[in-house]
C-alpha atoms as one frame of an Amber mdcrd trajectory, in Angstrom:
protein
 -10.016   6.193 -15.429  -8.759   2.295 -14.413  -5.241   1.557 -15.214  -3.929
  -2.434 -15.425  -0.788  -2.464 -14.935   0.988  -5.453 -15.898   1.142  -8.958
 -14.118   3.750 -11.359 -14.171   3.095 -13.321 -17.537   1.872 -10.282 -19.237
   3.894  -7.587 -21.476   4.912  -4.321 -20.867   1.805  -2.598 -21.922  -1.116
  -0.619 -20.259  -4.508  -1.116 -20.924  -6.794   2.253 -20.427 -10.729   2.222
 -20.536  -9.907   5.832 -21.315  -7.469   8.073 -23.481  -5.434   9.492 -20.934
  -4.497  13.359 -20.592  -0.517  13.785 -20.865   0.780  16.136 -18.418   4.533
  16.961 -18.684   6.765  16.210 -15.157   7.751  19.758 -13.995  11.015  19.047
 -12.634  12.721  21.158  -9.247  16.133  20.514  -8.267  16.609  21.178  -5.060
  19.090  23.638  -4.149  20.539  22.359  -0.924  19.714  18.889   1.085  17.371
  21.128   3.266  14.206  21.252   1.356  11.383  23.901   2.339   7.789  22.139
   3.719   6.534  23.638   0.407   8.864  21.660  -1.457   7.079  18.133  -2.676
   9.903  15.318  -2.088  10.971  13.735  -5.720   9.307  10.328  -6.510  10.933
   7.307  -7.391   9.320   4.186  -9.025   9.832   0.656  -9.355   8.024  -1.266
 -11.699   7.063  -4.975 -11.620   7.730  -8.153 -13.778   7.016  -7.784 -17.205
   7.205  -4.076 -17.196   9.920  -1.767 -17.993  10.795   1.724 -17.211   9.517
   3.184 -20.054   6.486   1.960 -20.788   3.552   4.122 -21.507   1.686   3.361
 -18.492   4.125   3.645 -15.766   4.628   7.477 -16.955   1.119   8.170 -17.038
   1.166   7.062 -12.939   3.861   9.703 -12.961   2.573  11.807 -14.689  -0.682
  12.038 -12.383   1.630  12.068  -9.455   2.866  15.432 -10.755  -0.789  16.454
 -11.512  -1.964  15.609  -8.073   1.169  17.452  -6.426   2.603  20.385  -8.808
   6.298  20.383  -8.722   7.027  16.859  -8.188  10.193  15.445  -9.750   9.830
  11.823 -10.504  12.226   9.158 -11.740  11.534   5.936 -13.022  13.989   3.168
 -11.756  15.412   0.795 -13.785  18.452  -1.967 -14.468  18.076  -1.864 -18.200
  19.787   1.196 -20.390  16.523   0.671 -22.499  13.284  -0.758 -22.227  14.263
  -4.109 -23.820  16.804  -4.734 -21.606  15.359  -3.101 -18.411  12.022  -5.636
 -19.290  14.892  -8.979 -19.518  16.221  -7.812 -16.412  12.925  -8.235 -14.613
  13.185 -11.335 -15.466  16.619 -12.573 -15.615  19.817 -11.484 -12.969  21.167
 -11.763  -9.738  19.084  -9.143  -6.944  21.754  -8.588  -5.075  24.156  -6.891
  -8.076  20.832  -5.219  -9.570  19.611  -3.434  -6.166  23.354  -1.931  -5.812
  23.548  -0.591  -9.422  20.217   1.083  -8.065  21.488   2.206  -4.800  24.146
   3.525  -6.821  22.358   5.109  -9.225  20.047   6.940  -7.175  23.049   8.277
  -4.509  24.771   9.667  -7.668  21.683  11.492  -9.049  22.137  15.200  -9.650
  19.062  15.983  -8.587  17.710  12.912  -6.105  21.072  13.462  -4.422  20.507
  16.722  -3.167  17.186  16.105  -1.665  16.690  15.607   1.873  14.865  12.730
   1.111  12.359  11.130  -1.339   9.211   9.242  -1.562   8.510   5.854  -3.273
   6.119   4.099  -5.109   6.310   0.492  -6.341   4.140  -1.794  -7.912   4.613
  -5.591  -7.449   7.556  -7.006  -7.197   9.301  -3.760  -7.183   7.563  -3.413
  -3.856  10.554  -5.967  -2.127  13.095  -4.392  -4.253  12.533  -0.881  -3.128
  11.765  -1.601   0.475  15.140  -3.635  -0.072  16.737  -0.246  -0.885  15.488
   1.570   2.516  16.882  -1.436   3.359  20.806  -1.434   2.968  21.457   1.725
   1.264  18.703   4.748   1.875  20.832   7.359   0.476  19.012   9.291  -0.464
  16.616   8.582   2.199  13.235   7.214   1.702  10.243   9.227   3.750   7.595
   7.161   2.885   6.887   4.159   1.185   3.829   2.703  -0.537   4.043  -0.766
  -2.466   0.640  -2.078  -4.682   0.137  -5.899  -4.854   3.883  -6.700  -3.867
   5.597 -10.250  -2.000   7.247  -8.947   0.766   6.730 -12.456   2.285   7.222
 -14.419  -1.299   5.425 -16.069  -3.452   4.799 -20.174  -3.000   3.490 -20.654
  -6.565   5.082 -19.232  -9.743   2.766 -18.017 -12.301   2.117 -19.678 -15.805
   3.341 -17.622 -18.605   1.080 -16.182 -20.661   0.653 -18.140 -24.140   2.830
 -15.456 -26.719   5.320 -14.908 -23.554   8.110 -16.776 -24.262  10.703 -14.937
 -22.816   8.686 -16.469 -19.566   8.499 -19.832 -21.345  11.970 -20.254 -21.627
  12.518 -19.813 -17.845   9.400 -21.410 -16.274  10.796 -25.289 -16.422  14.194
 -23.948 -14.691  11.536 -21.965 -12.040   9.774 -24.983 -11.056  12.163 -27.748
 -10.810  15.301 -26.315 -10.057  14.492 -23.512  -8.022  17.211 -23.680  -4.819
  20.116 -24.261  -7.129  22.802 -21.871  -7.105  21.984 -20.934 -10.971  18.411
 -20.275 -10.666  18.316 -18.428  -7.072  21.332 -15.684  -8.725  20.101 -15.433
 -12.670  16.091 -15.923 -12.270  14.329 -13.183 -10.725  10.781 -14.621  -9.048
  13.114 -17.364  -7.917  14.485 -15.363  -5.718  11.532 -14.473  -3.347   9.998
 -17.319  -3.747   9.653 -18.961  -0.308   7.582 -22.370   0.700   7.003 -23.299
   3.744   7.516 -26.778   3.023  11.202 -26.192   2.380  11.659 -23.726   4.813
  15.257 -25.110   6.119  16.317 -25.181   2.231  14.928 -21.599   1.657  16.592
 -20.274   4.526  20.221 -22.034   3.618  19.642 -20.868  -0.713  17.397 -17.915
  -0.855  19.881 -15.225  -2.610  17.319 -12.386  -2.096  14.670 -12.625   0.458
  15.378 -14.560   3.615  18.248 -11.637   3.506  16.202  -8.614   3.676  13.229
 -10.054   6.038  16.122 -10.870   8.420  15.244 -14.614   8.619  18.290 -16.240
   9.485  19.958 -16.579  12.327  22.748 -13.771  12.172  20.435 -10.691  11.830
  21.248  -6.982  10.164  20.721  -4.107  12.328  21.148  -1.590   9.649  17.919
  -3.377   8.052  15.748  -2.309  10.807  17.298   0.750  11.501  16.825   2.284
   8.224  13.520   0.580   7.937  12.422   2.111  11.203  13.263   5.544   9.758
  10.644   5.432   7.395   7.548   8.162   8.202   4.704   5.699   6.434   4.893
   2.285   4.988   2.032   1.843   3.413   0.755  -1.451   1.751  -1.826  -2.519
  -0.614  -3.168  -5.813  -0.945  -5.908  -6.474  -4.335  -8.397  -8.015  -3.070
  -9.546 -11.027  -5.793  -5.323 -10.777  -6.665  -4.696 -14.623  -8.366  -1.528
 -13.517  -9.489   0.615 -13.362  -6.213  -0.075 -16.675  -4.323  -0.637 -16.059
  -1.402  -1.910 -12.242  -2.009  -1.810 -12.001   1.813   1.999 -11.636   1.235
   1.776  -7.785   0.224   1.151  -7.458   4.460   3.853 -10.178   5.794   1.549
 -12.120   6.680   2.203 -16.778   6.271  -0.869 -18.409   4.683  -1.305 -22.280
   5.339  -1.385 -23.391   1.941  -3.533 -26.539   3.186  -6.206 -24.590   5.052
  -5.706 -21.182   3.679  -5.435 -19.791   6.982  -3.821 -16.730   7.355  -0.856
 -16.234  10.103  -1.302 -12.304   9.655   2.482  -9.968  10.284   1.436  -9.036
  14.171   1.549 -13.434  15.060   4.788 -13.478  13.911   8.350 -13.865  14.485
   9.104 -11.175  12.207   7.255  -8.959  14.092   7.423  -9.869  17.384  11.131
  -9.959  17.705  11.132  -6.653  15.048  13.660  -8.235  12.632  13.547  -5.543
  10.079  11.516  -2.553  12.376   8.028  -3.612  11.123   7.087  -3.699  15.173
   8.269  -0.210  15.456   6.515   1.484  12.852   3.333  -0.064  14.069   3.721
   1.310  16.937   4.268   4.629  15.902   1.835   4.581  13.584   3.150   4.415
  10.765   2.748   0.794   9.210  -0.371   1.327   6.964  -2.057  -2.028   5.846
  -4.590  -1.541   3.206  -7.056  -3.327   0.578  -8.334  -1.976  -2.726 -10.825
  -3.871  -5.223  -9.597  -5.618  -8.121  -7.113  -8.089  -9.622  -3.255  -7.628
  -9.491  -2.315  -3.847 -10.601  -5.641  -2.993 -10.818  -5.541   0.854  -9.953
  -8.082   3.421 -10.464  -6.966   7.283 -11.011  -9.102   7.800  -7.654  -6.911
   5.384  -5.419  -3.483   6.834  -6.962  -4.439  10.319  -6.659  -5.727   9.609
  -2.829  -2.245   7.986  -2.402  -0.223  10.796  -3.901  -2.025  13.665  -1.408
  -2.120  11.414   1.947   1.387  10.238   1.763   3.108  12.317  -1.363   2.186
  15.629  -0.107   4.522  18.604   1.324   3.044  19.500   5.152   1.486  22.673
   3.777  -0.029  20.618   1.072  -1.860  18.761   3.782  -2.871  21.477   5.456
  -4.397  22.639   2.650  -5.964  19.535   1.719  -7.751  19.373   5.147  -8.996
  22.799   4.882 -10.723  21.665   1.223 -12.144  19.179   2.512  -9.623  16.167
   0.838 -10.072  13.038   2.190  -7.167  12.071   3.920
């Protein structure tokens, strides 16, 4: 089965080439913070732009999760009560107030709250949002991390909106022409990573979201890379014929010359080099996972989630297992 997940000017829908299976979440609560090896971690997931929390296909990725690793408790992040709202707010609010309801939400929990830690899974731009939780909050803590097709350096274009999209339409002048104002950069989302190289100096000085949790500016946050470092895998996937993220490159870190299209990859960088936000020290552990998969943006095939899911979603006796039966890991 091939799941599209949807792109920035596109609605909350899923297109299948396949009718889809539903298999019911069975849900665990863990007992006590100390959670056997037996025990999968609970899954949380961030969505992109355009989507919303309760959209059809999002649950079917959670769904499979659960599939792939029995037992698996997974919750679906969102801003929005519902899925109009949670869609708008994808869209349209300040990062900073939405990523502490989440941290919020997810330390108060019932059952997230009692887990030693958790995994997480996001697609797009919920891929800066969520490592932007490991971040400044991580509690509860994050184990590992895998992001699909996400900006974790920014974007440098903003996409046209789709022709019935006018939720998009209605924002898109604002986006382009008056995108470091102090309006735009706390009530429209995408401005808020976007980041040109051209106008570094003014993105460093008006960025509300981004320059803060890559650590770009002069006065640096040690918590950032100290939680970051914590992490046991970040893993990220790049699509390789991606239009929709410009530069697609940015789902790794890395600066692309948008003259030459030359690509300044994560381990030539500042970033990295001086370990703003613990990127260097994951590498060297091991444990910073770069990765390409065929397709356009949110392209995802039941193969690549489910090989996700066991590699990085899987108790240690779960990989052992897998090993034994010959998974490929």
């Amino acid at each position: 089965m091939r799941y599209l997940l949807p792109t920035f000017a596109l609605p909350a829908t899923l297109l299948l080439e396949q009718a889809a299976a539903s298999v019911l979440p069975l849900v665990q609560s863990p007992s006590s913070p100390e959670v056997a090896s037996s025990t999968p971690l609970p899954l949380v997931i961030w969505h992109g732009l355009g989507d919303n929390f309760e959209a059809d296909g999002l649950h079917l990725v959670g769904e499979l999760a659960n599939e792939t690793i029995p037992g698996t408790y997974v919750y679906y992040i969102h801003v929005g009560d519902d899925a109009g709202t949670d869609r708008t707010a994808t869209w349209y609010g300040d990062l900073n107030v939405q990523l502490a309801q989440v941290c919020e939400d997810l330390a108060s929990h019932p059952i997230l709250n009692q887990s030693s830690a958790i995994n997480g899974l996001a697609f797009s731009q919920g891929g800066q949002f969520l490592r932007g939780y490991v971040e400044r909050c991580n509690n509860p803590p994050v184990a590992n991390l895998v992001t699909f097709g996400s900006q974790h350096n920014g974007i440098r274009e903003f996409q046209t909106c789709g022709s019935g999209d006018w939720l998009c339409k209605g924002w898109e002048g604002l986006l382009k022409t008056q995108t470091w104002s102090d309006w735009v950069q706390t009530h429209l989302v995408p401005a808020q990573y976007f980041r040109n190289a051209d106008s570094y100096d003014q993105y460093l000085e008006s960025s509300n979201f981004l320059a803060d949790i890559n650590n770009e500016r002069a006065v640096k946050n040690a918590t950032y890379k100290e939680n970051l470092s914590k992490l046991e895998n970040f893993v990220m996937y790049v699509f390789d014929e991606d239009t929709t993220v410009v530069p697609k490159e940015s789902g790794w870190f890395a600066e692309v010359n948008a003259t030459t299209g030359n690509a300044t990859y994560v381990r030539d960088r500042k970033l990295y080099t001086e370990d703003w936000i613990g990127l260097k020290k994951l590498d060297e552990e091991g444990k910073l996972k770069f990765k390409e998969t065929a397709g356009g943006h949110m392209t995802l095939t039941d193969e690549l989630l489910i090989d996700t899911f066991k590699t990085y979603f899987a108790p240690p006796e779960s990989k052992a297992l897998a090993v034994d039966e010959g998974w490929e890991l």
